[in-house]
C-alpha positions in Angstrom: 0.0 0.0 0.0 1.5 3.0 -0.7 1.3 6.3 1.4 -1.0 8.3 -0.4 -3.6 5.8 0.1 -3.6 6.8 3.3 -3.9 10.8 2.3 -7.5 12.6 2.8 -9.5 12.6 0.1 -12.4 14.3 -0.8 -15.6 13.0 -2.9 -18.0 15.6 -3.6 -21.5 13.3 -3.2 -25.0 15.0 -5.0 -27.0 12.5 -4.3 -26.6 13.9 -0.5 -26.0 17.5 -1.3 -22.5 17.5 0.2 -19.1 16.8 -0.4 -16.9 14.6 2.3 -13.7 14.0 3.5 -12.5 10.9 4.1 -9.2 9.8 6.2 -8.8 6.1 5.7 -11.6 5.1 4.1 -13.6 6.7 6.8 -15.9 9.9 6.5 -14.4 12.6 8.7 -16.1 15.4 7.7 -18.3 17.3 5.3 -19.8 20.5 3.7 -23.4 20.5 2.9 -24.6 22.5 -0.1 -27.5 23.3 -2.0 -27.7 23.9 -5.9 -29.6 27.3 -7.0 -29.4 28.0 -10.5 -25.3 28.4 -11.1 -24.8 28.9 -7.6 -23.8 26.4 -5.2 -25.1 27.2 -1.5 -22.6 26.4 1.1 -24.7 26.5 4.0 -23.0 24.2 6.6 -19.7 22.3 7.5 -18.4 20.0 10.3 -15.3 17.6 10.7 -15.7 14.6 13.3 -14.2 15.6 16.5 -11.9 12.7 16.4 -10.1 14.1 13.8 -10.3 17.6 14.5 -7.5 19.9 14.4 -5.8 18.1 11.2 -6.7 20.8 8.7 -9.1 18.9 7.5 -11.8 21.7 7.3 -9.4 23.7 5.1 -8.9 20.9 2.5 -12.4 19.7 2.3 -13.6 23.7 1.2 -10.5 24.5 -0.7 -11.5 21.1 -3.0 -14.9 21.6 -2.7 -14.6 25.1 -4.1 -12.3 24.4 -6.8 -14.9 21.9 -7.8 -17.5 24.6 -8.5 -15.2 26.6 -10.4 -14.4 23.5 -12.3 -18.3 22.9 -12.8 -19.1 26.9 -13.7 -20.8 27.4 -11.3 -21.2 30.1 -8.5 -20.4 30.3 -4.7 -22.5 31.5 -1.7 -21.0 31.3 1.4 -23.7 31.0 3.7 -22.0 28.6 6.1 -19.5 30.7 8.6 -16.4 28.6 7.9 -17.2 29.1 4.3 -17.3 32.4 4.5 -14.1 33.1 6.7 -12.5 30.7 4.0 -13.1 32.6 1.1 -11.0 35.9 3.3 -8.3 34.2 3.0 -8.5 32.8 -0.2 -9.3 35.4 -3.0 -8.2 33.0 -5.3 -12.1 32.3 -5.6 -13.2 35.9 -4.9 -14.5 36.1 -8.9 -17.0 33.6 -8.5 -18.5 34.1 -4.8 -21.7 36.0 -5.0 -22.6 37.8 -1.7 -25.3 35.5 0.9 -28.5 37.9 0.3 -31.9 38.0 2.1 -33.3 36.3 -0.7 -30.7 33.4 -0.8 -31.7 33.0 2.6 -35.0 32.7 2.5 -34.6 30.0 -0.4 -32.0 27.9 1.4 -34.8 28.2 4.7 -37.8 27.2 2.6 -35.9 24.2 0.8 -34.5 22.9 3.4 -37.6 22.4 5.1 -39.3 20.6 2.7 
């Protein structure tokens, strides 16, 4: 086995709206996102807390976000750690939209149903 099979990696998974990080095989961690239009909602992430304080959180965004540029599309940075990613990262700063009262109130009412 060689030791990049033991690297994170990161699987972005639509059929659960997320993408997640996996150490080993196991999930560690995830970001939770919901499609509207050409923008891709980033409303909430969380890593395990056995395997916090890896940098986990850092490489599950920065991959997840280079994944929407990849796709076209657009990033809303509802989710806090999101947002405090994308300060230091203005690599992606062309294709973040700002988190408006109306993106809100779409992210409320779909996640509800």
């Amino acid at each position: 086995m060689t030791e990049s099979a033991t690297e994170p990696t990161v699987e972005r998974r639509d059929d659960r709206h997320r993408y997640e990080i996996l150490v080993a095989g196991e999930r560690a961690g995830l970001t939770a996102f919901r499609d509207r239009g050409e923008q891709r909602v980033f409303y909430h992430t969380e890593i395990d807390d056995a395997f916090a304080g890896r940098g986990l959180a850092a490489q599950l965004v920065g991959q997840a976000l280079a994944d929407v540029r990849a796709q076209g599309k657009r990033i809303v940075p509802v989710c806090p750690y999101v947002a405090k990613y994308l300060t230091k990262h203005d690599e992606f700063a062309d294709i973040t939209d700002p988190v408006t009262p109306d993106v809100l109130t779409w992210l409320r009412d779909g996640r509800a149903a």
